[in-house]
LOLO-540333 format. One record per atom (N, C-alpha, C, O): residue number from 1; atom name; residue in three letters; x, y, z. Coordinates in pm, 1 decimal, always signed. Example, Ala and Ser with C-alpha at 12.3 -4.5 7.8 and 13.67 -1.06 7.14 Angstrom:
# LOLO-540333
<1,N,ALA,<+1319.0,-569.0,+780.0>>
<1,CA,ALA,<+1230.0,-450.0,+780.0>>
<1,C,ALA,<+1320.0,-330.0,+780.0>>
<1,O,ALA,<+1423.6,-331.9,+846.5>>
<2,N,SER,<+1285.0,-225.0,+708.0>>
<2,CA,SER,<+1367.0,-106.0,+714.0>>
<2,C,SER,<+1290.0,+3.0,+787.0>>
<2,O,SER,<+1340.9,+113.8,+803.9>>
This chain:
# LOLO-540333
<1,N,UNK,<+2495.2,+5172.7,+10141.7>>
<1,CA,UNK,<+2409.4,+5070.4,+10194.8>>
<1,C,UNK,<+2414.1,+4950.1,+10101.5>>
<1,O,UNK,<+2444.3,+4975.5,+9984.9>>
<2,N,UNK,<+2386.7,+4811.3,+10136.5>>
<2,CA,UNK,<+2429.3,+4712.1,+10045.1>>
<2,C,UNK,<+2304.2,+4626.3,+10107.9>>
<2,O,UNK,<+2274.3,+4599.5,+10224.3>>
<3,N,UNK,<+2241.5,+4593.5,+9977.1>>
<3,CA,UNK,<+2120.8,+4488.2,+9997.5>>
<3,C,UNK,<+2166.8,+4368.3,+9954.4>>
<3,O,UNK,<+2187.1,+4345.6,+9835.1>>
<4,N,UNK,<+2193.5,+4252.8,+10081.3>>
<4,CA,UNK,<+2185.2,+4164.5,+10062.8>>
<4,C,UNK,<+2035.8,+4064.8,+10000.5>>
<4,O,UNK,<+1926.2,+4070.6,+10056.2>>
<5,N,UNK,<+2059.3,+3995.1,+9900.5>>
<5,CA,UNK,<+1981.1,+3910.4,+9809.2>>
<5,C,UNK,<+1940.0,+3798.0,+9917.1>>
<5,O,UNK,<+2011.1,+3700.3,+9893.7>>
<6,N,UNK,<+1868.7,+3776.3,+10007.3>>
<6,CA,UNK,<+1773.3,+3679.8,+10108.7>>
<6,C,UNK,<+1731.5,+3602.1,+10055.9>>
<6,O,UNK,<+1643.6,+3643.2,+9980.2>>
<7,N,UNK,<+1746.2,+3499.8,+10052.1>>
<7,CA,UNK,<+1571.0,+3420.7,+10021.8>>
<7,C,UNK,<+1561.5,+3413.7,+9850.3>>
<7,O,UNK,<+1469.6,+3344.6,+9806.4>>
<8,N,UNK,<+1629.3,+3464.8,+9775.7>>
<8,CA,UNK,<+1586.6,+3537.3,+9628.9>>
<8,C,UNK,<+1554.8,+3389.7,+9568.8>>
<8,O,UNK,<+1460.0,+3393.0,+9490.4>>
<9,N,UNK,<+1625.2,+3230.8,+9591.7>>
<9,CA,UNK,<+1621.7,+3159.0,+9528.2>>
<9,C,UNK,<+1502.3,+3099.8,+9524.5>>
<9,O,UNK,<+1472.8,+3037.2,+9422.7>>
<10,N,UNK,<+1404.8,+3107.8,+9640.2>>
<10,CA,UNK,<+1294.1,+3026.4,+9656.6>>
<10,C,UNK,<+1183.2,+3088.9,+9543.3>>
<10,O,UNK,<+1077.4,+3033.7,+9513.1>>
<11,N,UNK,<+1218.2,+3178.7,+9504.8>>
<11,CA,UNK,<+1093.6,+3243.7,+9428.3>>
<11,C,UNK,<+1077.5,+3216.0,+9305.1>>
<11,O,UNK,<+965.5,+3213.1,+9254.1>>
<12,N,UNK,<+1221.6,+3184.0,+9219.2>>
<12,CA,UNK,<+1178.4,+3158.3,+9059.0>>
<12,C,UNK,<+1115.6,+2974.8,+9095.0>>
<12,O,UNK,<+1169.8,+2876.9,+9146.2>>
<13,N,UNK,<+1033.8,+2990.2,+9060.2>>
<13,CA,UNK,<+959.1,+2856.9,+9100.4>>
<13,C,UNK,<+969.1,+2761.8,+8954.4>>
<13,O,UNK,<+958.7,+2640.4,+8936.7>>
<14,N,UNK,<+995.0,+2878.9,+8857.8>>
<14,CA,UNK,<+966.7,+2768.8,+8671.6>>
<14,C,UNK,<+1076.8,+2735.0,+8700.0>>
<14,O,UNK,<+1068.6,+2619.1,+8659.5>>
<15,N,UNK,<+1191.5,+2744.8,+8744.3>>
<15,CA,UNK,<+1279.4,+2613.6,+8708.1>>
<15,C,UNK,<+1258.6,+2501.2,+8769.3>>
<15,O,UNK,<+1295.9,+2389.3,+8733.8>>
<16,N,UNK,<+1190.9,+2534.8,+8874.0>>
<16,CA,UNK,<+1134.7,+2388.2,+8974.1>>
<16,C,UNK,<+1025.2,+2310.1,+8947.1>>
<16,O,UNK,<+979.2,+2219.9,+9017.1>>
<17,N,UNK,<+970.2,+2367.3,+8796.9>>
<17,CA,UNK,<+793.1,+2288.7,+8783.9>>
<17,C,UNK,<+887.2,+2179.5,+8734.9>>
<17,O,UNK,<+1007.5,+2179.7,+8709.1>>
<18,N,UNK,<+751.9,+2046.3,+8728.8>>
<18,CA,UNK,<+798.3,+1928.2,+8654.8>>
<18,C,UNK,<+725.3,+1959.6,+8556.5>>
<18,O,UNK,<+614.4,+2009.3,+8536.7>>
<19,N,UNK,<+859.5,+1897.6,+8466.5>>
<19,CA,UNK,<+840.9,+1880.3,+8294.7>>
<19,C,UNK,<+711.8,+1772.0,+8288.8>>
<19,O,UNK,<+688.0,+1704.3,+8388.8>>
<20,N,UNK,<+631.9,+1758.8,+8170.8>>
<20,CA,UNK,<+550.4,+1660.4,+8131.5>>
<20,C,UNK,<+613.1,+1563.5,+8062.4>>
<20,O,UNK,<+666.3,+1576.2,+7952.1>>
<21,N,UNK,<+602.6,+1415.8,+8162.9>>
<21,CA,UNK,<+660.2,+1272.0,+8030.7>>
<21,C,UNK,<+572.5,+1263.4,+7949.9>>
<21,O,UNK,<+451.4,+1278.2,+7966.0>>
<22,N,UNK,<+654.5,+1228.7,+7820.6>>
<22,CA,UNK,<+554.9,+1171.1,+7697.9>>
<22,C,UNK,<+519.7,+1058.3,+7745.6>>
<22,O,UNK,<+572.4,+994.4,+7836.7>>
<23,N,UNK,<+437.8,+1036.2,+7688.8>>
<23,CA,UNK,<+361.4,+889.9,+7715.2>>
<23,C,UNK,<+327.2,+852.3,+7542.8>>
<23,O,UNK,<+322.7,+935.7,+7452.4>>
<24,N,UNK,<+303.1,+685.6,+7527.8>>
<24,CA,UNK,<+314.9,+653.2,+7399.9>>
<24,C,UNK,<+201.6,+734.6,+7359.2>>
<24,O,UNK,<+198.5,+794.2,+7251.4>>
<25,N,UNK,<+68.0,+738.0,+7483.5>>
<25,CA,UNK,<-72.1,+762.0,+7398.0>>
<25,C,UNK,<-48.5,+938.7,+7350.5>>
<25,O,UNK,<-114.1,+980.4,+7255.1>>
<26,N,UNK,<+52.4,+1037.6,+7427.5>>
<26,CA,UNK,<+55.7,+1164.9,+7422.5>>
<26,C,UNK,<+145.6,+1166.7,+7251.0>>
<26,O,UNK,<+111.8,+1253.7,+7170.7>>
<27,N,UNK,<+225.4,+1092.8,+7223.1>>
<27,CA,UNK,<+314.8,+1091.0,+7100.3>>
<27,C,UNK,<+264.1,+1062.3,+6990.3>>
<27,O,UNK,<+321.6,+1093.4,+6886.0>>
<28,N,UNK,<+140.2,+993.8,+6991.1>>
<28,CA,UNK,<+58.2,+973.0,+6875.6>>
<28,C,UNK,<-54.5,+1120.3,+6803.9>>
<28,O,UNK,<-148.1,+1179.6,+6857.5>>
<29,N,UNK,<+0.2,+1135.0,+6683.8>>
<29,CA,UNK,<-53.5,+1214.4,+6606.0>>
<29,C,UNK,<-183.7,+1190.4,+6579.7>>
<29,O,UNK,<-242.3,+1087.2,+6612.1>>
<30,N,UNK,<-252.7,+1323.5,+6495.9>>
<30,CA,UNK,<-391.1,+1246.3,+6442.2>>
<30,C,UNK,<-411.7,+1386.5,+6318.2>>
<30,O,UNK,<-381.6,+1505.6,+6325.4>>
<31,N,UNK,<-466.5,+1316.2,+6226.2>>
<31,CA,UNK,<-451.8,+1406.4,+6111.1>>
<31,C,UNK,<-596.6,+1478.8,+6128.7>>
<31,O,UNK,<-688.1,+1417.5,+6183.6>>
<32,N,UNK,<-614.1,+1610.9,+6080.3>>
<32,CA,UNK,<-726.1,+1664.4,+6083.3>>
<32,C,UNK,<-795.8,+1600.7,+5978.5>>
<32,O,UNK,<-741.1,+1544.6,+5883.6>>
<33,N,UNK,<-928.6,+1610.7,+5998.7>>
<33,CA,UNK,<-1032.1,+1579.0,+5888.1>>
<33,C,UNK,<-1166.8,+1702.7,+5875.4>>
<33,O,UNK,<-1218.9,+1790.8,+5943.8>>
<34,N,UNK,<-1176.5,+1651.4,+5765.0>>
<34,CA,UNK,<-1304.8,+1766.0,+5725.7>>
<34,C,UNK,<-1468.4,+1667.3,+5640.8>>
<34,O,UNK,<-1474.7,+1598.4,+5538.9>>
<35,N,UNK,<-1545.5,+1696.1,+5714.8>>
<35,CA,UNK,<-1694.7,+1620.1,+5636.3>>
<35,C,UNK,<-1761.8,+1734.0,+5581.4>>
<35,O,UNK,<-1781.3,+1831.8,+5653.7>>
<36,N,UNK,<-1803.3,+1732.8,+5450.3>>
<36,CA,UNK,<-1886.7,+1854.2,+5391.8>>
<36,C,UNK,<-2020.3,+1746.0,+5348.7>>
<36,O,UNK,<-2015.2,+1638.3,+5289.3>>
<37,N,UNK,<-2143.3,+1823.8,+5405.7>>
<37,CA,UNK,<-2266.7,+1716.2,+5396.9>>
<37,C,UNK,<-2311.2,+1733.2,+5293.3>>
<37,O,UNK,<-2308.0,+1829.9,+5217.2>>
<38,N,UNK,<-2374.9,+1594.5,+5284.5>>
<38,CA,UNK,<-2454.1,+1574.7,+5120.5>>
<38,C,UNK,<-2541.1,+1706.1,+5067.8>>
<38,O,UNK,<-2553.0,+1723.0,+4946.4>>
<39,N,UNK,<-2599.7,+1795.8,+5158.9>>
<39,CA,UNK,<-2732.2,+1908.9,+5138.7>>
<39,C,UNK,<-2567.3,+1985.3,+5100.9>>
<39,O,UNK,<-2590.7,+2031.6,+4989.3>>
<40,N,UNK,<-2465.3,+2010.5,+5122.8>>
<40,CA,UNK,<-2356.6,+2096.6,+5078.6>>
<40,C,UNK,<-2267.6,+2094.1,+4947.0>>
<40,O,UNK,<-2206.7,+2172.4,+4874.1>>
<41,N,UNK,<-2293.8,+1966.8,+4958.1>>
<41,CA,UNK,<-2236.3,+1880.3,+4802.4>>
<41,C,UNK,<-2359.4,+1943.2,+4698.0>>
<41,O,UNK,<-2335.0,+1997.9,+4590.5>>
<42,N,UNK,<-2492.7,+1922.7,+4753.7>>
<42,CA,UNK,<-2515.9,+1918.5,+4636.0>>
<42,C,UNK,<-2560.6,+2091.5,+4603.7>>
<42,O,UNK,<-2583.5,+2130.3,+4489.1>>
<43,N,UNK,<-2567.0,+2174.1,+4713.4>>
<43,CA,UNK,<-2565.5,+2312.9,+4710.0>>
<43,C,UNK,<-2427.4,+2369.5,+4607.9>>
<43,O,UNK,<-2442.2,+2455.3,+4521.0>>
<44,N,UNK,<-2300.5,+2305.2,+4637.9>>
<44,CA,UNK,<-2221.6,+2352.6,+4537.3>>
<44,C,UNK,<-2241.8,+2309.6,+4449.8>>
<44,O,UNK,<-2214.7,+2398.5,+4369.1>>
<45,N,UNK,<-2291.8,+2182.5,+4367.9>>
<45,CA,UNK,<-2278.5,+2109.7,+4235.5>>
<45,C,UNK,<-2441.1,+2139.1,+4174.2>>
<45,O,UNK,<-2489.0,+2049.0,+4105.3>>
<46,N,UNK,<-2529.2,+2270.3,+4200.1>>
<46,CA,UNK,<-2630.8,+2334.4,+4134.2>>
<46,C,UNK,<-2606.5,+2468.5,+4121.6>>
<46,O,UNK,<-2672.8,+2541.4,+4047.7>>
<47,N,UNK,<-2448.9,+2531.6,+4238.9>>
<47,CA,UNK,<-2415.4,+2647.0,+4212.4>>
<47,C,UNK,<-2392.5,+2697.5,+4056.8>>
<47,O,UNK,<-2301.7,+2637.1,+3999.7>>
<48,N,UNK,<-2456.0,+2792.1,+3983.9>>
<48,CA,UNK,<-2414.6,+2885.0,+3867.8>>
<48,C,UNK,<-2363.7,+3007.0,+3910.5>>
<48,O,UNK,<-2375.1,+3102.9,+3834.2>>
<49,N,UNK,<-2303.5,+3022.9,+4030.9>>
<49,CA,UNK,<-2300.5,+3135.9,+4054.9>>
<49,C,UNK,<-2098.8,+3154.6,+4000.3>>
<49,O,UNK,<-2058.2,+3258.8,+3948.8>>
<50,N,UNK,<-2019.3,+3050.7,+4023.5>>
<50,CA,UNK,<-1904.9,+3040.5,+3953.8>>
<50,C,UNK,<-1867.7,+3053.0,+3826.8>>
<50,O,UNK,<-1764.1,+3095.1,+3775.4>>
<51,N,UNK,<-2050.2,+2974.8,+3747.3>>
<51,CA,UNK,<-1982.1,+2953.2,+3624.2>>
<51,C,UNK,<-2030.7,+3071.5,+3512.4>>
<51,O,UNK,<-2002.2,+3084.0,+3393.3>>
<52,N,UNK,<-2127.2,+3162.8,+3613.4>>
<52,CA,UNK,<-2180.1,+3346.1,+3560.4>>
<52,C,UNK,<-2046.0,+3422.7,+3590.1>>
<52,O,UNK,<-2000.6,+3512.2,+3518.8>>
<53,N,UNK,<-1987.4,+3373.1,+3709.2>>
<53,CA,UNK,<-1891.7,+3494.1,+3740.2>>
<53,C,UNK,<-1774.8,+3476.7,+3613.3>>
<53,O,UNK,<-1714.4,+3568.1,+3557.1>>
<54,N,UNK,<-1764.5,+3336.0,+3589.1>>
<54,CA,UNK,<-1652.8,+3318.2,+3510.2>>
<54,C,UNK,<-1706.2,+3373.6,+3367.8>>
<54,O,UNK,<-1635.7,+3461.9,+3318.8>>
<55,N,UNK,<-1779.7,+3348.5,+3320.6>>
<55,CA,UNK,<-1841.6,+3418.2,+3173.4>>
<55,C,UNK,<-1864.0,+3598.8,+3176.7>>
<55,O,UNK,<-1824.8,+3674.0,+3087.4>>
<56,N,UNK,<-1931.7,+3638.7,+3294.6>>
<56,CA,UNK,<-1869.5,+3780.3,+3295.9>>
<56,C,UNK,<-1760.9,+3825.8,+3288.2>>
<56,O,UNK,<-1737.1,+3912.7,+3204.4>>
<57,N,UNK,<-1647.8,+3771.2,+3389.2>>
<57,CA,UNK,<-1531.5,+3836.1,+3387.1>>
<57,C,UNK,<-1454.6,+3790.0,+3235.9>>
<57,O,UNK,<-1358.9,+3856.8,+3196.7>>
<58,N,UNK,<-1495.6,+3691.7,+3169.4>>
<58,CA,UNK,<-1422.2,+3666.7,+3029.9>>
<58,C,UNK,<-1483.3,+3795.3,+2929.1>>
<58,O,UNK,<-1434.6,+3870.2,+2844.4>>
<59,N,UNK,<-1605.2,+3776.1,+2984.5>>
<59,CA,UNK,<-1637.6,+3901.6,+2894.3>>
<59,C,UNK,<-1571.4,+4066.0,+2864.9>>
<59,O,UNK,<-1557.9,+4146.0,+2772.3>>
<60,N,UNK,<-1544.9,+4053.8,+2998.9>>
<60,CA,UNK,<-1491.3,+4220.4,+3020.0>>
<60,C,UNK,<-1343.2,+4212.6,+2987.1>>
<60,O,UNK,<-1287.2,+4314.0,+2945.5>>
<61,N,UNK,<-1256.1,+4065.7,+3007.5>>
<61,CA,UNK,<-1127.1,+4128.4,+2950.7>>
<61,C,UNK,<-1130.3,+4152.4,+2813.2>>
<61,O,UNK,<-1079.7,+4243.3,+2747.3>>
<62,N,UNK,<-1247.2,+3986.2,+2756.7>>
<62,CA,UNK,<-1257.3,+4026.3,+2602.4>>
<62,C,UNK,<-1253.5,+4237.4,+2577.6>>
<62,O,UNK,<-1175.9,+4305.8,+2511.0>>
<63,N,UNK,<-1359.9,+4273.9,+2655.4>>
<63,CA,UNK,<-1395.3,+4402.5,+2625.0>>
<63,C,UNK,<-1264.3,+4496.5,+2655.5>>
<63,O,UNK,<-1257.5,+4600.9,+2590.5>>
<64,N,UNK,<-1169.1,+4470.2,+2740.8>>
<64,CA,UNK,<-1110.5,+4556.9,+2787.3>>
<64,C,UNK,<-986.5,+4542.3,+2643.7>>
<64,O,UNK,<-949.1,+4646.0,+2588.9>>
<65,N,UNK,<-925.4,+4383.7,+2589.1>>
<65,CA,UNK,<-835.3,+4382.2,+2479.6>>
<65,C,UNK,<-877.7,+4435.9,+2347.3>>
<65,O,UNK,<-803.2,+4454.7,+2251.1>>
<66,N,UNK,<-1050.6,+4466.5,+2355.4>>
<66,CA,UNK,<-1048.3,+4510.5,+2250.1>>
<66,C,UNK,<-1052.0,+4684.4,+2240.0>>
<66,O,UNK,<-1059.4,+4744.7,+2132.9>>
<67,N,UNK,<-1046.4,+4736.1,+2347.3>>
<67,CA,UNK,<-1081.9,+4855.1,+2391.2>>
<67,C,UNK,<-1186.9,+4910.6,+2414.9>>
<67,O,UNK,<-1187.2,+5019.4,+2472.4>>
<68,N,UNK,<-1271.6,+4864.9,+2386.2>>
<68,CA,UNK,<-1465.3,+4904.9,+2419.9>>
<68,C,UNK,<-1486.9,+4870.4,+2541.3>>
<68,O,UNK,<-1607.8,+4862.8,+2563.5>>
<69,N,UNK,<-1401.4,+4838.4,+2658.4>>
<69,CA,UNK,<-1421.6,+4871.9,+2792.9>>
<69,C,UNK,<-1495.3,+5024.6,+2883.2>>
<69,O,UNK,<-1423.0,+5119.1,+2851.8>>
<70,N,UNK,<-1557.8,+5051.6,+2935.8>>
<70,CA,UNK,<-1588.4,+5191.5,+2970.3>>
<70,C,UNK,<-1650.6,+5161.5,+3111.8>>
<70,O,UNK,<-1724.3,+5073.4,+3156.1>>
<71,N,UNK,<-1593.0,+5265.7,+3159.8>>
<71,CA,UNK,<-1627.7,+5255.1,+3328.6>>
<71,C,UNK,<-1682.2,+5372.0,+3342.8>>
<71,O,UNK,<-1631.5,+5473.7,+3295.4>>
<72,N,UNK,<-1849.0,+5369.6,+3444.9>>
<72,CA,UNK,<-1925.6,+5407.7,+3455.2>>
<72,C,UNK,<-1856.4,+5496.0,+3563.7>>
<72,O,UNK,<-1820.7,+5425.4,+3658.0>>
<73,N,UNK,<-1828.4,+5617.9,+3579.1>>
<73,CA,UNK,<-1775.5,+5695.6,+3708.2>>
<73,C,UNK,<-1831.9,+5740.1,+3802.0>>
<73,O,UNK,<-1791.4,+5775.2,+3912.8>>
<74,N,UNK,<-1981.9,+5737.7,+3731.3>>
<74,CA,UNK,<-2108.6,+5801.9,+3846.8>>
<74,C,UNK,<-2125.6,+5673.1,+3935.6>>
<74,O,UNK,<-2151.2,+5671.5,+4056.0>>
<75,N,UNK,<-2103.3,+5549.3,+3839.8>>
<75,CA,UNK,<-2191.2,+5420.2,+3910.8>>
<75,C,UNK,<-2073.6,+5388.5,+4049.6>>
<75,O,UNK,<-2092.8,+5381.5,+4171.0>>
<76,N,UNK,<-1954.6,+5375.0,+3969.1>>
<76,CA,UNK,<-1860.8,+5382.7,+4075.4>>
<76,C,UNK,<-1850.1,+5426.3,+4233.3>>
<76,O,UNK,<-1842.7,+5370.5,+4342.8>>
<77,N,UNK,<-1855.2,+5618.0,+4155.9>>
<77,CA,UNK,<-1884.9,+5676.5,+4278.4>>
<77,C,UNK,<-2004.4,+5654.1,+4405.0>>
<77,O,UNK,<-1995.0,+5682.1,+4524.5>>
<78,N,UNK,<-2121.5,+5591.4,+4326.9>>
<78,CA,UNK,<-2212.1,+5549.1,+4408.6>>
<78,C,UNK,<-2230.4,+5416.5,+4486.3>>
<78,O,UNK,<-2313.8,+5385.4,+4571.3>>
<79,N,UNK,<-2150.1,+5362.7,+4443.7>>
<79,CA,UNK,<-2144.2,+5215.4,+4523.9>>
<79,C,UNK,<-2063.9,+5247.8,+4606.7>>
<79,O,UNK,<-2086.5,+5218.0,+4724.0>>
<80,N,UNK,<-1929.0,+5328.6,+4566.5>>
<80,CA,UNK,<-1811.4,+5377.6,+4694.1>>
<80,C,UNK,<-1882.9,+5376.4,+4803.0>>
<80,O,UNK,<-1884.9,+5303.6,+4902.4>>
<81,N,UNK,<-1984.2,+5535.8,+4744.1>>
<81,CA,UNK,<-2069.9,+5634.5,+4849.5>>
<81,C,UNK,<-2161.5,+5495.8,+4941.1>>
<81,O,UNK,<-2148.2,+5479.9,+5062.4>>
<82,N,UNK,<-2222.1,+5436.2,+4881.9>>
<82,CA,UNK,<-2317.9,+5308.7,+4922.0>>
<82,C,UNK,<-2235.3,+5224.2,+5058.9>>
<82,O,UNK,<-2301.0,+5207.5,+5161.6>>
<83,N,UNK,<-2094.5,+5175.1,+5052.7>>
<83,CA,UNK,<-1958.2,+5080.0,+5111.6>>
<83,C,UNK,<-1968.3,+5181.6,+5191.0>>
<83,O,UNK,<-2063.3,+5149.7,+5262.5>>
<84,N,UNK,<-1928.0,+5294.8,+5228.9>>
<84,CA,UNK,<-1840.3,+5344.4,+5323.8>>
<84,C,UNK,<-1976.9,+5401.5,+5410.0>>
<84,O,UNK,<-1975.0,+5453.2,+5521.7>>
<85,N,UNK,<-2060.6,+5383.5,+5348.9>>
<85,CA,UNK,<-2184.4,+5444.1,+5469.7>>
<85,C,UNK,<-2278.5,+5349.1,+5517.8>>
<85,O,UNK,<-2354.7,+5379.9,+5609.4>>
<86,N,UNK,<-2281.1,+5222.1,+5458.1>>
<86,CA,UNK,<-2308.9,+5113.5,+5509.9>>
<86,C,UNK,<-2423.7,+5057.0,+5446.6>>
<86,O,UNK,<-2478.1,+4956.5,+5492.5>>
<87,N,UNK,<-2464.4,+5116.2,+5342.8>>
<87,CA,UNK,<-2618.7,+5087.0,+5315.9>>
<87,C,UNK,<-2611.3,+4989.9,+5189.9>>
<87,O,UNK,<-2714.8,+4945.6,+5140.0>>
């Protein structure tokens, strides 16, 4: 038996859409921008919370090059336990 292909051309229709012309106003770029508000400016520039994290963590490598580093294994385990159960 042999199936002749009927009609098959009318159906792919994407080669028949029309393309979109550029237009000058479609070719023009525009750069993103970003505004961070004054109540945000000045929320980061009273933040200490960067300049604690940075004095702790100097602290602990100090501690770790000198070897008096020590990790708490219970405390560990309990914050794990704390993360994975949600509390």
């Amino acid at each position: 038996m042999k199936i002749n292909p009927i009609g098959l051309q009318a159906i792919n229709n994407y080669n028949k859409q029309a393309r979109p012309v550029k237009t000058e106003e479609t070719k023009k770029t525009f750069a993103d921008q970003i505004e961070i508000s004054t109540k945000a400016k000045e929320m980061q520039a009273n933040s200490t919370y960067a300049n604690e994290r940075a004095e702790r963590v100097k602290k602990i490598k100090e501690d770790i090059d000198s070897g008096n580093y020590k990790v708490d294994a219970k405390q560990v385990a309990e914050d794990m336990l704390k993360f994975y159960r949600g509390k």
